[in-house]
N, C-alpha and C positions, 0 to 999 in steps of 0.2 A: 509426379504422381497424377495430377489432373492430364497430363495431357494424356499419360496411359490411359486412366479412365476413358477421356473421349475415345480413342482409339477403340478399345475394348468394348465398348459400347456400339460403336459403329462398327466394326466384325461382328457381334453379335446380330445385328441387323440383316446385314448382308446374307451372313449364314442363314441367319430364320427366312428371308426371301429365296432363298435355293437351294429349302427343305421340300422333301418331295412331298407332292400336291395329298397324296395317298393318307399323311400326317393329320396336319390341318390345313386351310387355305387361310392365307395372313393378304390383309389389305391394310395400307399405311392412309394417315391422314395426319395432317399439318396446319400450322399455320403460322407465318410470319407478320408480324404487327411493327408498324414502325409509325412513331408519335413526335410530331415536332412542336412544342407549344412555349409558348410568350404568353406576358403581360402581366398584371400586380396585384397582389392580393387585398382584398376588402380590408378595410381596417386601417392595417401599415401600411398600406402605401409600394410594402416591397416590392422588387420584380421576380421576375423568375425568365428564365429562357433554360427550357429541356429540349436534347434531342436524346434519342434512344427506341431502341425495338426490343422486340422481344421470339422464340422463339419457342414453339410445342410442338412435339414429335410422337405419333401415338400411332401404335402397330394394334388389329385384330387380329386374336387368330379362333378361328371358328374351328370347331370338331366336328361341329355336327348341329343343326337347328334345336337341339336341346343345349348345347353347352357350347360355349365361347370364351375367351379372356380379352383384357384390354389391358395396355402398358402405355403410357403416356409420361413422358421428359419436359424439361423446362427449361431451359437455357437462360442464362443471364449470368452478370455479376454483382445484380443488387443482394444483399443479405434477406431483404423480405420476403415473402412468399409471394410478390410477384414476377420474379425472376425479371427482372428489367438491366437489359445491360445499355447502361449510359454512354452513350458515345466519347470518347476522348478518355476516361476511365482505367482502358486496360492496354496502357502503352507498353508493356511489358509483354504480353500476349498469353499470360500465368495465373490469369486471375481471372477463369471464366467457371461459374460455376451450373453443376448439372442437377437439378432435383427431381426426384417421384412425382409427379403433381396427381396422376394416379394407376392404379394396380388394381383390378379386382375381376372376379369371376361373376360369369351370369348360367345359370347352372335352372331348368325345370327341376320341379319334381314329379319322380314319375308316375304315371297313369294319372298327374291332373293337370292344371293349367295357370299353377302355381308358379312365380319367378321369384329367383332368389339372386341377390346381386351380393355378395360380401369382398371386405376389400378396401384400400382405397378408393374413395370414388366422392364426385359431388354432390353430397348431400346436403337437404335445403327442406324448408315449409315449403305449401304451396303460395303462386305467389300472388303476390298483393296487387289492388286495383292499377298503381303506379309502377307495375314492374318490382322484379325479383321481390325479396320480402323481409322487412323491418327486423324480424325477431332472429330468423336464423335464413343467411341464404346461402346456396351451395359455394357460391365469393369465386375467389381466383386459385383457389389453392385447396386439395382435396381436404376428405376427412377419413378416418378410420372407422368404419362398423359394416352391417347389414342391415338389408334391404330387401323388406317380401312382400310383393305383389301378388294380387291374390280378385280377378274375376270374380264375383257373386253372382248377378246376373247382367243382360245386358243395359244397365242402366246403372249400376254400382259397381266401384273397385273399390278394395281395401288395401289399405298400405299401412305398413310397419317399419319402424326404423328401431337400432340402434346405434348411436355413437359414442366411443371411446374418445369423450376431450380433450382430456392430460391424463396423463398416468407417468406417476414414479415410483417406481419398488422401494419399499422398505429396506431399510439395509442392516445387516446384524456385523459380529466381530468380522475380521477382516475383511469386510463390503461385500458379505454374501450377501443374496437377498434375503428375506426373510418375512415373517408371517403378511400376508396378505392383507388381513385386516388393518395393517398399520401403514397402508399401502399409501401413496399420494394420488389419487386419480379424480375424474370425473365423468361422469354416465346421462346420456340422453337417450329418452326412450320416448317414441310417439307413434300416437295411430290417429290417419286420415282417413277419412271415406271422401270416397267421390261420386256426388251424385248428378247422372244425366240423363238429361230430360230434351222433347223438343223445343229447341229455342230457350232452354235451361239450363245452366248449371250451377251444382254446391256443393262446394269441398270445405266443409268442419275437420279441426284435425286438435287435439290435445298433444300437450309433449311435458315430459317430469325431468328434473336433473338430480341426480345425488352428487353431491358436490362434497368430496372429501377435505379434511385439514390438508394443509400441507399444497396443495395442489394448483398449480399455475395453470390459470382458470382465462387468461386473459383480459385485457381492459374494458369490453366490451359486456364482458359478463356481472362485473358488482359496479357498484357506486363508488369509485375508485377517484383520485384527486381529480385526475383531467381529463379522464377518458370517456366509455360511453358512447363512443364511435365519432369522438372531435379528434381534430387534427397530430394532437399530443399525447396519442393516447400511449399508458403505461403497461407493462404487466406485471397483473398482484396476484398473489399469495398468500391463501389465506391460509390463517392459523385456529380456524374454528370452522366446523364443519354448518354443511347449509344444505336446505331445496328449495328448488323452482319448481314453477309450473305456469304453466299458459296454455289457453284456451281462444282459438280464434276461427277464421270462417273466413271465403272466400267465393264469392257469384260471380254471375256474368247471363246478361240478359242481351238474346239475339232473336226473341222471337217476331220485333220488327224490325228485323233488319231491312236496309242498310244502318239501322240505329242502335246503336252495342253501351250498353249502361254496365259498368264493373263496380263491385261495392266489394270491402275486406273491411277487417277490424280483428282486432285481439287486446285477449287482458293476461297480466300477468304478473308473480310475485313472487321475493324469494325471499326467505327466511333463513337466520343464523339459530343454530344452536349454543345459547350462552354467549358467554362475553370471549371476544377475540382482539386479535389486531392485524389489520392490513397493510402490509408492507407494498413502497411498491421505489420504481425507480423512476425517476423525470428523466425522459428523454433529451430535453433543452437544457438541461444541468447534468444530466449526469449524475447527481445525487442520490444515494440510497435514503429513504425514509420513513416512517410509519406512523400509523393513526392509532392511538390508544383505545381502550375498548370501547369508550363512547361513540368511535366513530362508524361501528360495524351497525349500519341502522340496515333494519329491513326496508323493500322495497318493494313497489307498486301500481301500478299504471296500466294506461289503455290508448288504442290510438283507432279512429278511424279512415278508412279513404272510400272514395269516390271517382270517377271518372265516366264520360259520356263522349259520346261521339257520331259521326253522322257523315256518314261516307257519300263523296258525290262525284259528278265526272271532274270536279275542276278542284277538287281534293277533301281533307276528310278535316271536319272543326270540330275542335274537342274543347272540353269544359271539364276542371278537377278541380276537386277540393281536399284537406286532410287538416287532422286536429289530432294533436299527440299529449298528452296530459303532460302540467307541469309543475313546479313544485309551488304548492299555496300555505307552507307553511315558513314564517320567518323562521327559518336555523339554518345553524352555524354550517352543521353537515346536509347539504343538500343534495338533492337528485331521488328523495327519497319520494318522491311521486311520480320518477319516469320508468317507463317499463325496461323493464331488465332485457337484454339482447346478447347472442351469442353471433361476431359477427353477423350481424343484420344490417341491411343496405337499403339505403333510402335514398333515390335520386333523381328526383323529376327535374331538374335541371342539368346545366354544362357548365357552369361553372362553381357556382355557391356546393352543389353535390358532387360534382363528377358527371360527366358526359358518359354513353358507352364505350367511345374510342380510344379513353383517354388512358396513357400507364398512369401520369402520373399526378399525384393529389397534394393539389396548388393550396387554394383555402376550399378544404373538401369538407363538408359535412356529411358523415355517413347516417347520423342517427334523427328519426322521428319526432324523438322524446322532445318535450317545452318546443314544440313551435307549432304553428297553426298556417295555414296557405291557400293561397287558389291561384288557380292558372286556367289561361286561355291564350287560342291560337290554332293553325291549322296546321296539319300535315298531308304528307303524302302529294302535295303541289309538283306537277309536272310541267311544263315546256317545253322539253325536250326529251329525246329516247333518252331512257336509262341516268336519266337527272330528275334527283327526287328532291325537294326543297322540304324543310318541316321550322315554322317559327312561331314563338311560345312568347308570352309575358306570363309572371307569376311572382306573385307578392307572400313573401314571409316575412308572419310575426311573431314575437314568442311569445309563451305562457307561464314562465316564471315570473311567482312573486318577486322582487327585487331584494334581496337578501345577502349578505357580505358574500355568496360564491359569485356574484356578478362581479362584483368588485376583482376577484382572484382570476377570473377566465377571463378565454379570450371572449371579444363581444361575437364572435360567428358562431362558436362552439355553446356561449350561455346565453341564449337572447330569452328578454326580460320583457314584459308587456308594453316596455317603452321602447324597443327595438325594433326597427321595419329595415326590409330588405326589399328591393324589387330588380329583378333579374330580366334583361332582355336578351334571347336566344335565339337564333337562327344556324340550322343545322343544312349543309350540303354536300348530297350523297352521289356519286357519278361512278355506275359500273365500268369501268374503262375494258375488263374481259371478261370472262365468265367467271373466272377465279380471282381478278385483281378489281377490288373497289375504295376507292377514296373518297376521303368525307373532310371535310372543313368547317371547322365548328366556331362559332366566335361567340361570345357572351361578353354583356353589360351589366354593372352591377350597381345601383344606387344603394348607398344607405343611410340607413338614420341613426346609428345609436345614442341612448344616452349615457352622456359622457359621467353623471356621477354617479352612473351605476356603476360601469367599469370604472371609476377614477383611479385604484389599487392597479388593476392591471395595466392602466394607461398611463403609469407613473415613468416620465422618461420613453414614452414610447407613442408614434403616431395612432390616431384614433378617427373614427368618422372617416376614414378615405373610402372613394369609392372603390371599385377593381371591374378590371375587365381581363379578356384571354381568349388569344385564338390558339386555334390545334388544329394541325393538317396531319390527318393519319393514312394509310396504307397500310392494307389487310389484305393479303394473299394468302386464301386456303384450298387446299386440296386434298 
C-alpha cells in the first residue's frame, strides 16, 4: 500500500508537469537535508551517533497573479512531524513514510489588495530578537487555518490568523458525529500590525486560544509533567476547558546602520475553567497517568530578548541577552510562572537548543521559560569565497526557585538558580554550488548543576556531565 502511494503520487507529479501551460504554470521546489551528528549529552554523560536526511517536495501551481496553490510532501520514516528517515532503519524498504507538511491557497480579494492564504501552511508569530519565536513558531510541520494580509498604508500591514489546533468530533450512537458544542478542539486567533518606518520597525501582535475539554492540546501548550518544550515532552488532554492569551512586540532598529539593535518580548496566561485533571503519557515509560484537580494550576509569565550587532568588513560581532520568567513560588505543581507556549522555539545555540542544521534533538531545549542568558561572538567571518565562519560563547542560568520539580526533571529541561550552563559554538558554512551547501557545526557544553536540586532525578543516574556535539549537514534546494 505505501509503495502504491509513492507511486501514485509520483504520476500525479509527472502529469501536473505535462498539464498544458493554458491551465496553470506549476514550478517544483525541493529540498534534501542530510545530518550526521555525534557526541554526549549534558548531564548523562550519554552518546548519541545519528545519521539521517530528510526530504520535502513542493509543487506551485499558479493561475493567475491573483490566485496560486501550494502542495508540499515530507518523506521520512520517523513517526514525528519531522519526517527524518534514519539511516539503517528501513532494511526492509516498507517502511517509508509520506506526509502533507503543507496544502493551501493564496487567493486576492477582488478589486483590493487584500491576500488570503487558507490551508495548511506555516504558521507562526512574528519573530523574536533571537530568531523564529518562543510562544508560537511556524516549526517543521504545517498548521491548519487562515491567513489575511491586508496593506493599510505604506508604512503599516495588518495580519490576521486563524488556527485549528486539535479538533475531535463528538461522537453519538454508533460513532456518528454529533453536536459540535461537545466537540474536542482548540482555536487560535491573532492580529499583528506591522509597523515601518526609516530605519524602523514594530510588529505588536495579540493572539487568544479557546481551548476546549477533551482536546489534545500538546505538551508545549499546559504545564504538563515534563514538557513545556524539554526534551520529554508529553501529550495532554485536558478534561476541563481553558484560555490563553498573549501579548508581545517585536523592533529592529537600522537607522545607524551598519549597527542593527533587535528587541521582542511577550506576556502571557492561561486559565482553567473549574477543577479538572490532566492526563498525560511519559514518553520514557510509557506509562499512562494523571494529575488530580489540584494540579490544573493557571499560568503565567513573560520573557524578553535582545540582540545587537555591528557589521564590518572583517565580519559582524553581536551581543544578546534574554530573561524568561520563572517559577518563585515553592510548590509542588510548578511551571506556574512560565509563559505558556504552542510549539514555540528558542535557540541561540547548537547544541544546549538545536543548531538550524540540525534533524535531530540530542539534549535540545526548545523552551525560554526559567532561564536567563547572554551571548557574545562574531559572525559572518570570511577567508575564503563562499566560507562563512560564525562563533558564539553564551552562558545559561535558570530562574527557578528550587522546589521538589527540580528534583523530578531533568537538570537541562528545569534549571534552578543554582544551575549554569556555558556553551561554546562555532559554526562552518561552505557553498560548495549554487544549490548544494554544508555546514559543520561543533558545540561545547560546560556545566554546573546542583546536584541537590536534582538529587530525585539523579537518583541512579549520571549528573553534572559536561556534553559536546558535532553535525555535518548537507542541504540541496532547488
Amino acid at each position: 500500500m505505501k509503495k502504491l502511494t509513492t507511486l501514485l503520487l509520483a504520476a500525479g507529479m509527472v502529469f501536473a508537469a505535462t498539464a498544458p501551460a493554458s491551465a496553470v504554470d506549476m514550478k517544483m521546489d525541493g529540498e534534501y537535508l542530510f545530518n550526521f551528528a555525534l557526541g554526549e549529552r549534558v548531564a548523562t554523560g550519554d552518546n548519541f551517533d545519528n545519521a539521517g536526511q530528510r526530504l520535502r517536495l513542493g509543487m506551485t501551481l499558479t493561475a493567475s497573479e491573483d490566485l496560486s496553490g501550494y502542495f508540499q510532501v515530507q518523506v521520512g520514516t520517523s513517526p514525528n512531524s519531522t519526517g527524518i528517515y534514519d539511516w539503517g532503519a528501513d532494511t526492509s524498504g516498507n517502511s517509508t513514510r509520506i506526509g502533507m507538511r503543507q496544502a493551501y491557497v493564496d487567493w486576492m480579494i477582488p478589486q483590493t489588495d487584500v491576500k488570503v492564504r487558507m490551508g495548511r501552511q506555516l504558521i507562526g508569530l512574528p519573530e523574536d530578537a533571537f530568531g523564529k519565536n518562543a510562544i508560537m513558531h511556524p516549526g517543521w510541520q504545517g498548521r491548519d487555518g487562515v491567513v489575511v494580509t491586508s496593506p493599510v498604508a505604506d508604512w503599516l500591514d495588518l495580519t490576521a490568523f486563524w488556527v485549528r489546533g486539535a479538533y475531535a468530533p463528538a461522537k453519538g450512537a454508533g460513532g456518528v458525529d454529533y453536536d459540535t458544542d461537545k466537540s474536542q478542539k482548540s482555536d487560535f486567533f491573532s492580529l499583528a500590525a506591522a509597523f515601518k518606518f526609516d530605519g524602523f520597525s514594530f510588529t505588536p501582535y495579540v493572539m487568544y486560544a479557546a481551548l476546549d475539554k477533551g482536546a489534545n492540546i500538546g505538551a508545549s501548550t499546559d504545564a504538563n509533567y515534563a514538557g513545556a518544550g524539554g526534551p520529554n515532552d508529553e501529550l495532554g488532554v485536558l478534561s476541563s476547558d481553558g484560555n490563553a492569551f498573549w501579548a508581545g512586540a517585536s523592533a529592529m532598529l537600522t537607522y545607524f546602520d551598519p549597527f542593527v539593535l533587535k528587541l521582542s518580548g511577550a506576556y502571557g496566561f492561561i486559565n482553567y475553567e473549574g477543577d479538572g485533571l490532566f492526563s498525560y503519557t511519559d514518553k520514557t515509560t510509557g506509562k499512562a497517568d494523571s494529575f488530580g484537580t489540584e494540579s490544573l494550576k493557571d499560568r503565567e509569565g513573560w520573557y524578553v530578548q535582545g540582540k545587537a550587532s555591528y557589521k564590518t568588513a572583517y565580519g559582524t560581532p553581536i551581543v544578546g541577552a534574554w530573561y524568561g520568567s520563572g517559577d518563585d513560588r515553592n510548590v509542588q505543581y510548578a511551571r506556574q510562572d512560565w509563559i505558556p507556549t504552542f510549539n514555540g522555539r528558542f535557540h541561540p545555540t547548537i547544541g544546549y537548543s538545536s543548531g538550524e542544521f540540525a534533524l535531530y534533538d540530542t539534549t535540545t531545549r526548545h523552551n525560554i521559560a526559567g532561564t536567563w542568558g547572554v551571548q557574545v561572538g562574531v559572525e559572518d567571518v570570511s577567508f575564503m569565497e563562499n566560507l562563512n565562519h560564525k562563533f558564539t560563547v553564551t552562558m545559561f542560568k535558570g530562574t527557578n526557585k528550587d522546589n521538589v520539580w527540580a528534583s523530578e526533571l531533568s537538570p537541562w529541561e528545569y534549571m534552578t538558580t543554582s544551575d549554569t550552563v556555558v556553551e561554546f559554538n562555532l559554526a562552518n558554512t561552505y557553498k560548495i554550488y549554487k544549490n548544494l551547501t554544508a555546514c559543520l557545526e561543533l558545540a561545547y557544553m560546560i556545566t554546573d548543576y546542583d546536584r541537590a536540586d536534582h538529587s530525585e532525578w539523579a537518583e541512579g543516574k549520571k549528573i553534572g556531565k559536561d556534553g559536546w556535539s558535532t553535525a555535518l549537514s548537507f542541504a540541496y534546494k532547488f
